[in-house]
Backbone bond lengths (Angstrom), bond angles and torsions (degrees), N, CA, C in turn:
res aa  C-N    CA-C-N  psi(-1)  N-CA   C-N-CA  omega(-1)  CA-C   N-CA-C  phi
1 X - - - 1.462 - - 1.527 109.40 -
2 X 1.470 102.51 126.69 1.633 103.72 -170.28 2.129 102.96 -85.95
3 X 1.222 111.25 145.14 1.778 103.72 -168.49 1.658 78.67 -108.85
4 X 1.453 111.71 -174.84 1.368 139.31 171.83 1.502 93.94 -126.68
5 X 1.751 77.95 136.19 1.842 106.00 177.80 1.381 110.73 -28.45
6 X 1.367 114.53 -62.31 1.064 121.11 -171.06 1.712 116.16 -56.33
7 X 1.030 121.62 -52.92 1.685 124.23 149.82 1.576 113.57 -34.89
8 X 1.685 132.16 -50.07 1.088 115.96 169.90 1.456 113.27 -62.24
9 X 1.320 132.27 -43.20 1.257 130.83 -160.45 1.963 101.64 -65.73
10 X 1.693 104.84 -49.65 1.738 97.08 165.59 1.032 120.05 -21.96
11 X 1.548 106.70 -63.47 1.542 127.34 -149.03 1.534 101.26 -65.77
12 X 1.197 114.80 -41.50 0.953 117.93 -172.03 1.662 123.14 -60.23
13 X 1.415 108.76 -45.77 1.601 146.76 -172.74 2.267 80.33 -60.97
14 X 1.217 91.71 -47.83 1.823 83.64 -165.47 1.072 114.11 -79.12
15 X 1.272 129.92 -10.28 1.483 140.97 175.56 1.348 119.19 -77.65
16 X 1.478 114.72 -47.12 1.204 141.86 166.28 1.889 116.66 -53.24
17 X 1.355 96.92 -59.91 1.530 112.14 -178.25 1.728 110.38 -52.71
18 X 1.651 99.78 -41.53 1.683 115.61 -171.80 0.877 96.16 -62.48
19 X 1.637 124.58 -65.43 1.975 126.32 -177.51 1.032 129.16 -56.81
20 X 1.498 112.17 -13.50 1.426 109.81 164.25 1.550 103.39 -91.18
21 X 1.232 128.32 -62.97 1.827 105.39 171.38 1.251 129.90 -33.82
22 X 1.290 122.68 -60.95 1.546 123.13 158.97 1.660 114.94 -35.83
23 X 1.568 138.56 -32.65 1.480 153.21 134.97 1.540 98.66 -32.70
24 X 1.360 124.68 -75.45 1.625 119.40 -163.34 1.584 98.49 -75.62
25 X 1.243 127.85 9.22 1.580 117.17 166.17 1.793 113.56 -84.70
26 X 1.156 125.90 16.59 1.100 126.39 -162.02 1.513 101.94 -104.26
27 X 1.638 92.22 -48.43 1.878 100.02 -179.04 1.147 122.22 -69.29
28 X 1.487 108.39 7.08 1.522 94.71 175.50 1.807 116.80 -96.61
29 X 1.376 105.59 17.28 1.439 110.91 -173.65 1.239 87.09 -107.14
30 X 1.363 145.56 -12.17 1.636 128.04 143.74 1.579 117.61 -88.46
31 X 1.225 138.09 -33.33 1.533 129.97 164.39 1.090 98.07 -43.07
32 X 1.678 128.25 -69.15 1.608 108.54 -135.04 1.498 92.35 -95.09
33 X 1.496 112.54 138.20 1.299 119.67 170.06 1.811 122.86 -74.06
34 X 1.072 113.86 30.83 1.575 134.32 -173.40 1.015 118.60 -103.36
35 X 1.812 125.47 134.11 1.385 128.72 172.20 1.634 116.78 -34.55
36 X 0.951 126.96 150.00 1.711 127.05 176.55 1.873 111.33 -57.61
37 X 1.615 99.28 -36.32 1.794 88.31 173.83 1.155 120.23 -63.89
38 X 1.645 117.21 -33.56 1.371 120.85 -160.50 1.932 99.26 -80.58
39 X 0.739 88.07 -62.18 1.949 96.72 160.83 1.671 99.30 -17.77
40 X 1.333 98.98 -82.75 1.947 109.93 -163.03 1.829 89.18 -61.26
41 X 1.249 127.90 -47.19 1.538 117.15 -164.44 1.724 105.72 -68.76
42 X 1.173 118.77 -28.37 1.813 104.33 161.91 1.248 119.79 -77.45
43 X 1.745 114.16 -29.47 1.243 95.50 -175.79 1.933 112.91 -84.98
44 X 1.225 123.07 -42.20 1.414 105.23 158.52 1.183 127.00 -44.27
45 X 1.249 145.60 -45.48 1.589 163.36 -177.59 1.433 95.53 -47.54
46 X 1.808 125.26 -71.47 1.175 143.77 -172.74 1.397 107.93 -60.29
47 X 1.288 126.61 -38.77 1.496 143.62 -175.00 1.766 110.98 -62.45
48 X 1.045 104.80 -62.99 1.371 124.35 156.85 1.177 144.89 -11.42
49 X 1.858 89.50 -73.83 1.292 106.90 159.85 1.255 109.34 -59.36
50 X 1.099 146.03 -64.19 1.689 149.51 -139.33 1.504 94.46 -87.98
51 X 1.525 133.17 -34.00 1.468 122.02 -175.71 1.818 93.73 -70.95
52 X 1.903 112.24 -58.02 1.784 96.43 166.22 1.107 125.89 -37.90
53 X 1.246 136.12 -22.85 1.490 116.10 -163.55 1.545 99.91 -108.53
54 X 1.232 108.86 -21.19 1.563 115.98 166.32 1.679 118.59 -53.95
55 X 1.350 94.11 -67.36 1.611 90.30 164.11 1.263 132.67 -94.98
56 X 1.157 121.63 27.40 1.520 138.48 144.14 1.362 115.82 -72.54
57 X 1.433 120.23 -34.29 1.370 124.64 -170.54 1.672 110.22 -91.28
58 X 1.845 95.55 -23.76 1.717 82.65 176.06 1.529 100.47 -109.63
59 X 1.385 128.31 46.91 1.572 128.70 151.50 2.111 95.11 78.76
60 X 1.047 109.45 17.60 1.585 100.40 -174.26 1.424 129.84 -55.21
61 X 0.800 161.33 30.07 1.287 156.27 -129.29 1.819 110.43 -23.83
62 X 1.197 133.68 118.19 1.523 130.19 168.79 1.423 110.06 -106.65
63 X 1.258 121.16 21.75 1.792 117.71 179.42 1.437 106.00 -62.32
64 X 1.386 132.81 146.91 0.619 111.53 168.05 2.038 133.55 -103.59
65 X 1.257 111.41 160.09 1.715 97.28 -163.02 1.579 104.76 -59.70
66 X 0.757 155.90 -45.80 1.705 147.18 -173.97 1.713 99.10 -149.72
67 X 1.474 111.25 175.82 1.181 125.13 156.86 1.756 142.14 -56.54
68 X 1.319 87.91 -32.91 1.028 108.19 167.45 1.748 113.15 -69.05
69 X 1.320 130.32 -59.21 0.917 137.18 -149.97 2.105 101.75 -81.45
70 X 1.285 103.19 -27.46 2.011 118.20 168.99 1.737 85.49 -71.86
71 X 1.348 137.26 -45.15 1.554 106.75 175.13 1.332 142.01 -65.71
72 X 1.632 100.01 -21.29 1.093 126.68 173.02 1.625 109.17 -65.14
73 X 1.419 114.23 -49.14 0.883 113.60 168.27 1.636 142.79 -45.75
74 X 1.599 85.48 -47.14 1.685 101.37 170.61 1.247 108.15 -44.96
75 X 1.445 113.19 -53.53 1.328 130.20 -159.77 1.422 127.32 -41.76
76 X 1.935 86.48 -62.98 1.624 97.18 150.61 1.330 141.78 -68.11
77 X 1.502 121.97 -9.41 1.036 136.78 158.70 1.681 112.93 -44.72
78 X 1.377 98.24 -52.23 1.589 91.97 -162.37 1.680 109.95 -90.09
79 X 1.741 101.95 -16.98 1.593 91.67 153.46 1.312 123.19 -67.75
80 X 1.490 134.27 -28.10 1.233 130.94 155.74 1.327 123.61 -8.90
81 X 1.797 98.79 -72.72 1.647 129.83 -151.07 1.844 88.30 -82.42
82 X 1.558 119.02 -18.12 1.125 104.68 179.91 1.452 109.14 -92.60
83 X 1.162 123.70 -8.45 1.847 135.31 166.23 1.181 115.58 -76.90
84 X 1.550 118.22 -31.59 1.147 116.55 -174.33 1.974 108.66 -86.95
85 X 0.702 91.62 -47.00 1.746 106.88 166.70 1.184 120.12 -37.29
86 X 1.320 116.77 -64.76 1.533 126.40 179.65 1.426 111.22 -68.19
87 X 1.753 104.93 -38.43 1.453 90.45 175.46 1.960 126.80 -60.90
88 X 1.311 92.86 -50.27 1.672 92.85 174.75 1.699 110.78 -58.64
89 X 1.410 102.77 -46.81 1.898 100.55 175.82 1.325 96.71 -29.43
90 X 2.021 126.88 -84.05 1.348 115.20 177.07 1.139 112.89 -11.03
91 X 1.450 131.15 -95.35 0.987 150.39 -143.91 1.941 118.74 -36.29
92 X 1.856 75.01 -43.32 1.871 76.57 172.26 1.491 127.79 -95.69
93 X 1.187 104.62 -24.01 1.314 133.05 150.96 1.797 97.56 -25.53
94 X 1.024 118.51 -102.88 1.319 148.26 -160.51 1.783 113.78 -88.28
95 X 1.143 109.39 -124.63 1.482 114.78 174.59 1.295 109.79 -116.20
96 X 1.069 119.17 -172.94 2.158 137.04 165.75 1.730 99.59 -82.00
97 X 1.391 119.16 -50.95 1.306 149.28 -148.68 2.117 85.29 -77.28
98 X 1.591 118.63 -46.89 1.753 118.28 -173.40 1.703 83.35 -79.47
99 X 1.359 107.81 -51.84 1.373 80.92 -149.94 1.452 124.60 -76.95
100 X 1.580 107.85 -11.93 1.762 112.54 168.06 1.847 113.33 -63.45
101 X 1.572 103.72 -44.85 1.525 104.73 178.16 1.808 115.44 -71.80
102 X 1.388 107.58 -36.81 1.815 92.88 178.74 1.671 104.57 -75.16
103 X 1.026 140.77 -16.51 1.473 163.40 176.11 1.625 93.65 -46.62
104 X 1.512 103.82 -83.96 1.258 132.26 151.62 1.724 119.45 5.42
105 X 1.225 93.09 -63.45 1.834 98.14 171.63 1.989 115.38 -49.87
106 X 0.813 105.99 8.29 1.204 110.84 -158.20 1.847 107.75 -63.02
107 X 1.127 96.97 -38.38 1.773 119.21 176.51 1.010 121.26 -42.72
108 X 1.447 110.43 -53.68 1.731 145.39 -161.21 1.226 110.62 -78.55
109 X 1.577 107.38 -26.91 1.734 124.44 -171.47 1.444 98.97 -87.30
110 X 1.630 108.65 -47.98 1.790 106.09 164.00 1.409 109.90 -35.33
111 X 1.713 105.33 -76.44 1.208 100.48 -173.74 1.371 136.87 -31.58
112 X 1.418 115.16 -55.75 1.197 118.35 162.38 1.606 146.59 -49.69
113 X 1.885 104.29 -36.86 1.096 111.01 170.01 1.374 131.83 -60.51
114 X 1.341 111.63 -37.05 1.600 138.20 -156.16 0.869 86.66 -63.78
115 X 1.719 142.63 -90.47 1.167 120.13 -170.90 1.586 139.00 -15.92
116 X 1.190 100.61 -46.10 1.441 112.23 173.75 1.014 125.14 -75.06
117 X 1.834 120.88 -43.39 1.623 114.08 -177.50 1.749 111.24 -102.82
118 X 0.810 111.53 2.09 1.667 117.95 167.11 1.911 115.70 -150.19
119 X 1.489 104.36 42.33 1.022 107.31 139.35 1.787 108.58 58.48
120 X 1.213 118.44 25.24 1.707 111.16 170.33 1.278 117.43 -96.37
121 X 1.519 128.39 -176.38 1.516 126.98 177.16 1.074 80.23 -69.42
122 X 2.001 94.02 148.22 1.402 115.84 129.54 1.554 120.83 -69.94
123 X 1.578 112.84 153.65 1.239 105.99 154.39 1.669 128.14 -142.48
124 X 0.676 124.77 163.57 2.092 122.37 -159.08 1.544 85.14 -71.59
125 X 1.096 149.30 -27.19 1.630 145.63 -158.99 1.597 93.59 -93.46
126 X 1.343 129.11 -21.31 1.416 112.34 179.03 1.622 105.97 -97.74
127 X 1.617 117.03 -3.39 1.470 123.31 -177.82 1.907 96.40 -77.73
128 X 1.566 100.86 -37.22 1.607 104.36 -159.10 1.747 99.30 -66.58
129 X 1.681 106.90 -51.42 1.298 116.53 -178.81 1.298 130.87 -44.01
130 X 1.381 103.07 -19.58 1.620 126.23 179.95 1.345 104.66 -82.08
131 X 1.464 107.02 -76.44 1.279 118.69 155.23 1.988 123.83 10.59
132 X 1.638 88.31 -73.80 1.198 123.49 154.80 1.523 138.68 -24.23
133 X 1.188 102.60 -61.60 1.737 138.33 162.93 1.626 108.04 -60.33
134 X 1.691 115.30 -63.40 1.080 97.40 163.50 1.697 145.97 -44.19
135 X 1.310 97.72 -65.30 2.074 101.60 156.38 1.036 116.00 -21.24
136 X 1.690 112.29 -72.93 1.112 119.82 -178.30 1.766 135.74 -28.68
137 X 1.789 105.69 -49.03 1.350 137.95 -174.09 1.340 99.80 -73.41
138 X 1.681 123.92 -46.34 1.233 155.91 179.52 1.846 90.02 -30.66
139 X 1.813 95.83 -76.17 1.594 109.40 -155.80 1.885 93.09 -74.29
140 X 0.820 136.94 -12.67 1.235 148.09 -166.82 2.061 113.44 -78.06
141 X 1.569 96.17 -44.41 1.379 84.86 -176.09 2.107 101.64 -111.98
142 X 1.516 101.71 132.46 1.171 119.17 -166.10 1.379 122.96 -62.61
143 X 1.856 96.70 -37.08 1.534 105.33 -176.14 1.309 114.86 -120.09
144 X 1.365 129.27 124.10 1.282 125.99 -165.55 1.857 106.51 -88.91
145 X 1.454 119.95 2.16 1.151 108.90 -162.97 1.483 101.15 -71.62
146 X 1.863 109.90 149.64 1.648 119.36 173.35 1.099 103.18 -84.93
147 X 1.153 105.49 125.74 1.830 135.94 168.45 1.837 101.96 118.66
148 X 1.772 109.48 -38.85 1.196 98.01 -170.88 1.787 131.65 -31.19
149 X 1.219 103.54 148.87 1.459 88.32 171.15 1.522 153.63 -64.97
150 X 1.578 92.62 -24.82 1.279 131.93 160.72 1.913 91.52 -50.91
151 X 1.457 129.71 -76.12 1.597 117.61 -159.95 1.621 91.78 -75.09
152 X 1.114 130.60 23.54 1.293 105.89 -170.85 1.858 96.10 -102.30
153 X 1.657 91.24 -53.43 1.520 112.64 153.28 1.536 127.85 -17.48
154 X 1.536 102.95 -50.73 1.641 127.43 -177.64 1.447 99.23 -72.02
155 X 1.424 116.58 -67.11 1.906 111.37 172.98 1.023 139.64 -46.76
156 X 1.715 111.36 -34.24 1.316 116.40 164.76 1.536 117.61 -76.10
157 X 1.402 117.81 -28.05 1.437 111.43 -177.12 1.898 109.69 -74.94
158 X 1.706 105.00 -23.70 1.602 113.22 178.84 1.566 99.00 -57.79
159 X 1.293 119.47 -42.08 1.352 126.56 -150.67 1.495 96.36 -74.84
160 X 1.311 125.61 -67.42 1.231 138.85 144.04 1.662 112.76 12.66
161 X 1.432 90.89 -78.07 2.003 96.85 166.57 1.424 114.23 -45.76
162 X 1.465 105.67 -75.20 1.619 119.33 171.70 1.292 109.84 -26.83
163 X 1.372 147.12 -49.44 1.104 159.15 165.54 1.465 132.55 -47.46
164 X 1.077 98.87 -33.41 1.340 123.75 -160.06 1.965 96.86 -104.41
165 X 0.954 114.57 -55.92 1.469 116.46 161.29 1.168 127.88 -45.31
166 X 1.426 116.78 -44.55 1.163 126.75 178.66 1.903 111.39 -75.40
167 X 0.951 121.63 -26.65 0.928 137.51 158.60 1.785 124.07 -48.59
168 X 0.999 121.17 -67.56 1.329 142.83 127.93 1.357 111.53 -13.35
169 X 1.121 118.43 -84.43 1.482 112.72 175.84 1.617 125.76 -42.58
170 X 1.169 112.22 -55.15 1.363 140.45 -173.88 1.839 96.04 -56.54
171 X 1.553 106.57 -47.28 1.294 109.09 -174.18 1.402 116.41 -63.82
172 X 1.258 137.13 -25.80 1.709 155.28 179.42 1.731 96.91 -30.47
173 X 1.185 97.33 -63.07 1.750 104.90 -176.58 1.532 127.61 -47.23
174 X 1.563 101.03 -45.79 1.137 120.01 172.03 1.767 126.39 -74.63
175 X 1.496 108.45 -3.08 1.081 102.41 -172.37 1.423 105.93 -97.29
176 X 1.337 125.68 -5.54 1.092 139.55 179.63 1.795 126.92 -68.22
177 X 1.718 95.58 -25.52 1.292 120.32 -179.09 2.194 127.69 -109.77
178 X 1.461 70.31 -38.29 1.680 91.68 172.43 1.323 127.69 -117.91
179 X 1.235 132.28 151.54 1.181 131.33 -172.43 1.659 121.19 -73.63
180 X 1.202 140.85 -175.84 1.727 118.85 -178.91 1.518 108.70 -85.78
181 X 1.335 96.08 -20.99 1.472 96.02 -175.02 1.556 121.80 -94.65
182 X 1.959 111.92 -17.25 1.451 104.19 151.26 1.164 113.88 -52.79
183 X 1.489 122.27 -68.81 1.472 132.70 -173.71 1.044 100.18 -55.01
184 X 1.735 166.83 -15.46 1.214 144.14 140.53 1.533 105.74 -48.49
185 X 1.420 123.13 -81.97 1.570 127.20 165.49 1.814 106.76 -1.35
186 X 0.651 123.60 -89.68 1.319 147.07 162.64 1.353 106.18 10.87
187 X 1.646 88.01 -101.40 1.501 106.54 177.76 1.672 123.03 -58.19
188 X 1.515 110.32 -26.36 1.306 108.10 149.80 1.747 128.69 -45.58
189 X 0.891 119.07 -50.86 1.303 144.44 -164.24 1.776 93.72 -63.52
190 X 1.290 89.44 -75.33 1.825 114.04 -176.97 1.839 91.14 -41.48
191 X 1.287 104.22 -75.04 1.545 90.74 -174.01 1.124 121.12 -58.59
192 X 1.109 143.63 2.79 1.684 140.94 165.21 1.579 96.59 -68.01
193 X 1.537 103.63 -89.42 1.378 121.94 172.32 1.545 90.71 -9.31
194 X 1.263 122.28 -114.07 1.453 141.82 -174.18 1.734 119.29 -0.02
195 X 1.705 94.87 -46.25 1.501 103.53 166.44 1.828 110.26 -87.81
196 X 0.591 145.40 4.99 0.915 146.06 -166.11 1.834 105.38 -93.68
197 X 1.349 97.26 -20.15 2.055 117.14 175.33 1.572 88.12 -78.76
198 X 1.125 151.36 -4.01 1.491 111.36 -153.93 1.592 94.92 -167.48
199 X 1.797 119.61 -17.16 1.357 98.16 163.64 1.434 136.81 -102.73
200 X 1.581 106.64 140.43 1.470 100.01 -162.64 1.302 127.27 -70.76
201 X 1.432 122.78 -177.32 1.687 129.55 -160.22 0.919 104.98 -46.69
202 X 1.754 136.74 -49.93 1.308 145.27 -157.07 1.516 94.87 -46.72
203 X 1.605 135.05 -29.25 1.056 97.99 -168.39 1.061 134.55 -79.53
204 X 1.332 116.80 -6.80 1.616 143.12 175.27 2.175 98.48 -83.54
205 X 1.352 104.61 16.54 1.534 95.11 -174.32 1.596 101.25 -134.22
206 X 1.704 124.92 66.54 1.382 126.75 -173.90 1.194 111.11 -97.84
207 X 1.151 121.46 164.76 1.828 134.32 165.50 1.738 93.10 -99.09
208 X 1.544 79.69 175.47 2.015 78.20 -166.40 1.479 91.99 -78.47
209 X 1.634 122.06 -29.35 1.497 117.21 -179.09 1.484 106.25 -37.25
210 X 1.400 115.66 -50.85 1.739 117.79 -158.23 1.424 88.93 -64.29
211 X 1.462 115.89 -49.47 1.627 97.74 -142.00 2.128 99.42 -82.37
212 X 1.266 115.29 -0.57 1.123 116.65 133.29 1.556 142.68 -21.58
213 X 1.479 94.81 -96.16 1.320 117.49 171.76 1.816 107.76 -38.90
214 X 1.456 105.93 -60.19 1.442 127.64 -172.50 1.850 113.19 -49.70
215 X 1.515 96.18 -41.38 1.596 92.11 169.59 1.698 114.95 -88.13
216 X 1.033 109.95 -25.68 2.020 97.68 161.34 1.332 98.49 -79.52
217 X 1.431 144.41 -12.85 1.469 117.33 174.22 1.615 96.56 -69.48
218 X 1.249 128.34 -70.20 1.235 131.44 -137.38 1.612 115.78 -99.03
219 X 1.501 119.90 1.96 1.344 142.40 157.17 1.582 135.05 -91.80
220 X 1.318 103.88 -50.87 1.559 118.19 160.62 1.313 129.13 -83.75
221 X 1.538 94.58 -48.23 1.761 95.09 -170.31 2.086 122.40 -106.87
222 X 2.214 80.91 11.84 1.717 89.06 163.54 1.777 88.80 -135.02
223 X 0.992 147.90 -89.56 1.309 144.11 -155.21 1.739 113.92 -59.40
224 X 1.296 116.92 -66.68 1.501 105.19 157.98 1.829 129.34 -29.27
225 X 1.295 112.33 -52.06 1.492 133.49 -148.40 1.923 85.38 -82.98
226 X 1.600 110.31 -44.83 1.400 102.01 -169.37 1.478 92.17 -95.75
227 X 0.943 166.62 51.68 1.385 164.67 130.13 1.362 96.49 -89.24
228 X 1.642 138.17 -54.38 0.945 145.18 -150.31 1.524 106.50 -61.68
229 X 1.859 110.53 -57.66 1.179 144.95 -155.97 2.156 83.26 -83.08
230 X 0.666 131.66 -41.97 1.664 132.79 -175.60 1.587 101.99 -58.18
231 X 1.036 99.17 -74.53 1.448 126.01 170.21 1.994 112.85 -42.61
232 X 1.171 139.76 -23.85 1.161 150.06 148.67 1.652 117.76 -71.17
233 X 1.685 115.19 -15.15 1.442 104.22 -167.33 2.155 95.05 -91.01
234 X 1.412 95.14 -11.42 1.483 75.77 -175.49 1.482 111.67 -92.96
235 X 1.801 117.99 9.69 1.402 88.56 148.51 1.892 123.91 -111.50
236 X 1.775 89.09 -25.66 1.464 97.72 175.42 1.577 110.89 -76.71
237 X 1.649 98.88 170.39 1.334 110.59 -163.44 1.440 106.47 -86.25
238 X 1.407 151.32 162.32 1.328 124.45 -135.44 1.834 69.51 -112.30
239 X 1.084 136.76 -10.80 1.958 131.59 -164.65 2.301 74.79 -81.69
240 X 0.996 124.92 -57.19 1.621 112.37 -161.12 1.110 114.71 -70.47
241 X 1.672 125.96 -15.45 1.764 131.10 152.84 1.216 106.67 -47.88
242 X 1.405 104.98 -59.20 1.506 116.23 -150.99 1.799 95.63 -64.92
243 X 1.242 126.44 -35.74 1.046 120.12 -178.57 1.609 117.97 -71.17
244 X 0.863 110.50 -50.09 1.691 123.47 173.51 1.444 115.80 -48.30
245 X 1.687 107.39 -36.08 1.539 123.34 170.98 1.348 94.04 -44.93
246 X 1.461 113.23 -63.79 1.719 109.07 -159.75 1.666 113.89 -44.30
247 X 1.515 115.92 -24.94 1.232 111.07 -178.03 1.663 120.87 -67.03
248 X 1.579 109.91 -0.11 1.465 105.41 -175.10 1.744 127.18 -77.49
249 X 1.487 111.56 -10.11 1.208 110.41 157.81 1.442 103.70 -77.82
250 X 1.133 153.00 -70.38 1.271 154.44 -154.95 1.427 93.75 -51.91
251 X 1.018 139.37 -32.93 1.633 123.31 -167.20 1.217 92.58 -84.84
252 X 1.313 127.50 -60.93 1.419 136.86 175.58 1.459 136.79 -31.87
253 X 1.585 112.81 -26.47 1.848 143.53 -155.41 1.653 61.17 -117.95
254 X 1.315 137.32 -93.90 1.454 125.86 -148.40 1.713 118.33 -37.12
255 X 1.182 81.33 -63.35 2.030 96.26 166.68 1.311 107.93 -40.19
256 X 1.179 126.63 -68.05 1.708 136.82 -170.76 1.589 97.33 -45.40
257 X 1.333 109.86 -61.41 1.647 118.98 175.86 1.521 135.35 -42.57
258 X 1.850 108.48 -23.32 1.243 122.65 -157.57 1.347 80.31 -110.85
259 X 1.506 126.80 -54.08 1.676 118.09 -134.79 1.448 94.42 -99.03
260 X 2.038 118.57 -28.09 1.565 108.18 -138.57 1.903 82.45 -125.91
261 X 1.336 108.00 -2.47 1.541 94.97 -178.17 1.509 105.10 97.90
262 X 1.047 112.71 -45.76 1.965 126.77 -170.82 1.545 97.08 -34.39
263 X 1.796 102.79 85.51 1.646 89.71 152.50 1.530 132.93 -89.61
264 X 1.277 133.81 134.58 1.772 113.79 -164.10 1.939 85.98 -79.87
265 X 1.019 89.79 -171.55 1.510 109.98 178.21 1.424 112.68 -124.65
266 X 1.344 127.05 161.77 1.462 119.96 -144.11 1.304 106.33 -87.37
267 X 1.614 130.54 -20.40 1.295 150.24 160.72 1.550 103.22 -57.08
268 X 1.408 119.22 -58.35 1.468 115.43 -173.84 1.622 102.07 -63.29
269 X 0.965 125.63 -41.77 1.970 135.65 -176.19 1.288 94.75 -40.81
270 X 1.415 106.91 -62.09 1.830 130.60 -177.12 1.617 108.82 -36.50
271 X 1.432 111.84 -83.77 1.267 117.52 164.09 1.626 124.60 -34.74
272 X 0.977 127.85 -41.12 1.957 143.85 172.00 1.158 87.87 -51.12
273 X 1.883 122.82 -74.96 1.639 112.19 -151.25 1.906 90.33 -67.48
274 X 0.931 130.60 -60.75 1.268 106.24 -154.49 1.647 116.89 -57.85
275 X 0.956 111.31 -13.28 1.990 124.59 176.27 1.568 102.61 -73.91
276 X 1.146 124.90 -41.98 1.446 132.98 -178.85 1.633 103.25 -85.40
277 X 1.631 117.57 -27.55 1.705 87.10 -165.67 1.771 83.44 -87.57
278 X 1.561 117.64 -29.75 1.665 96.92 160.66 1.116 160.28 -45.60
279 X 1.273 101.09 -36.73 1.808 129.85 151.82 1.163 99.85 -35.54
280 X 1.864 101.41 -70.26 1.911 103.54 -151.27 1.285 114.38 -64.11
281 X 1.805 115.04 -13.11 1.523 108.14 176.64 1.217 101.92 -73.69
282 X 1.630 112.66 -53.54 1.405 102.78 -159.51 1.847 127.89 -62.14
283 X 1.636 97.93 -1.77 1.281 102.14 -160.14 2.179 93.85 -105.36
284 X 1.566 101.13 -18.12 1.561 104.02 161.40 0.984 107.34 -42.85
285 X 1.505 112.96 -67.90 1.770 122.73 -133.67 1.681 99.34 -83.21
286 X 1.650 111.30 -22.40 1.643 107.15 -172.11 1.657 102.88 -80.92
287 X 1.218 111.08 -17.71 1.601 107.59 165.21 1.721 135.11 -67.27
């Protein structure tokens, strides 16, 4: 299907706009003074709602195809709430600036997994790219001490990736049946529920500041931002998302820089570009 310029140029504007919200989702693991579950349990909870009422309003169907396939869902749901978790943990842990770049690895972890959980070639160019990622992470974290918070920061944001890939992967099946934005719905939902076992009272204990912050986390910069970015793949090519994706630490390290003070250091900068120009290969070649 041939688009008009002007449709690419949208598409473009929404792709862009999404990666930078998904960028301003980082600072809120230094704004909000809240455990990391309670954080991820408003913003899935809030997310949710607004993707339901989204496709409630345009007639969507969200039934789901069998029983089996709503467990599946759960499932991923609560890997969600476990991606979302670790990522802000980083975040407070450490900086905005570790936890957007170890986050970041997320590509590389594709790369790597696929072979294994759906069975494709390996190839020595996705060993180097990794390779790659490592250095990168290498020049990236400042303090090597064990236990420090700074490496603690670094593990949770790796995990984060790990998480986040797997996620991705896992999702392949499902895209076949549901739309991105049921299966967002979904796993939104699931990860509320899911947190809802394990986060404490405080979350029922906000200032109006939080519940602020909490509705641009989980309206704009998760349900808006991924509607936006969904909505751009049916005209752009999914290799020029994937590239633009890479820009979401950079919006994010800028933000941190303007609003939170977070200056990186010229070694950590170092480490970022090479994590991102790794990403952007690995996220070429999977297109």
């Amino acid at each position: 299907m041939e688009f008009t310029q002007a449709a690419r140029q949208r598409a473009l504007v929404q792709v862009h706009l999404a990666v930078f919200l998904f960028g301003v989702a980082g600072l809120f693991g230094k704004l909000l003074d809240l455990p990391a579950t309670v954080i991820v349990l408003w913003r899935t909870g809030l997310a949710a709602l607004a993707l339901g009422g989204w496709l409630t309003w345009r007639r969507q169907s969200i039934r789901p195809a069998s029983r089996r396939g709503l467990l599946g869902l759960a499932l991923l749901g609560a890997l969600l709430a476990f991606h979302w978790v670790s990522f802000f943990r980083s975040i407070q842990l450490s900086t905005v600036t570790i936890g957007l770049l170890t986050f970041s690895s997320f590509p590389v972890f594709v790369t790597l997994l696929e072979p294994v959980l759906l069975k494709t070639p390996w190839r020595w160019r996705d060993g180097a790219i990794a390779m790659l990622v490592v250095i990168g992470v290498a020049l990236v974290v400042p303090d090597y001490r064990l236990g420090s918070a700074t490496m603690q920061g670094v593990g949770w944001g790796l995990l984060s990736g790990l998480s986040f890939a797997l996620l991705q992967l896992l999702n392949k099946g499902y895209r076949q049946q549901y739309s991105a934005l049921v299966i967002a719905f979904y796993q939104n939902l699931f990860a509320t529920l899911s947190l809802l076992l394990v986060s404490p009272l405080v979350a029922l204990a906000l200032t109006t500041r939080d519940i602020g912050w909490l509705l641009m986390l989980g309206v704009l910069c998760t349900a808006v931002a991924h509607t936006l970015f969904i909505e751009s793949l049916a005209v752009l090519r999914t290799q020029v998302a994937s590239v633009i994706s890479g820009l979401e630490p950079v919006y994010g390290i800028a933000l941190a820089a303007v609003m939170l003070g977070e200056l990186p250091t010229p070694r950590t900068l170092i480490g970022g570009a090479v994590i991102i120009g790794a990403t952007s290969l690995a996220s070429g070649e999977g297109s």
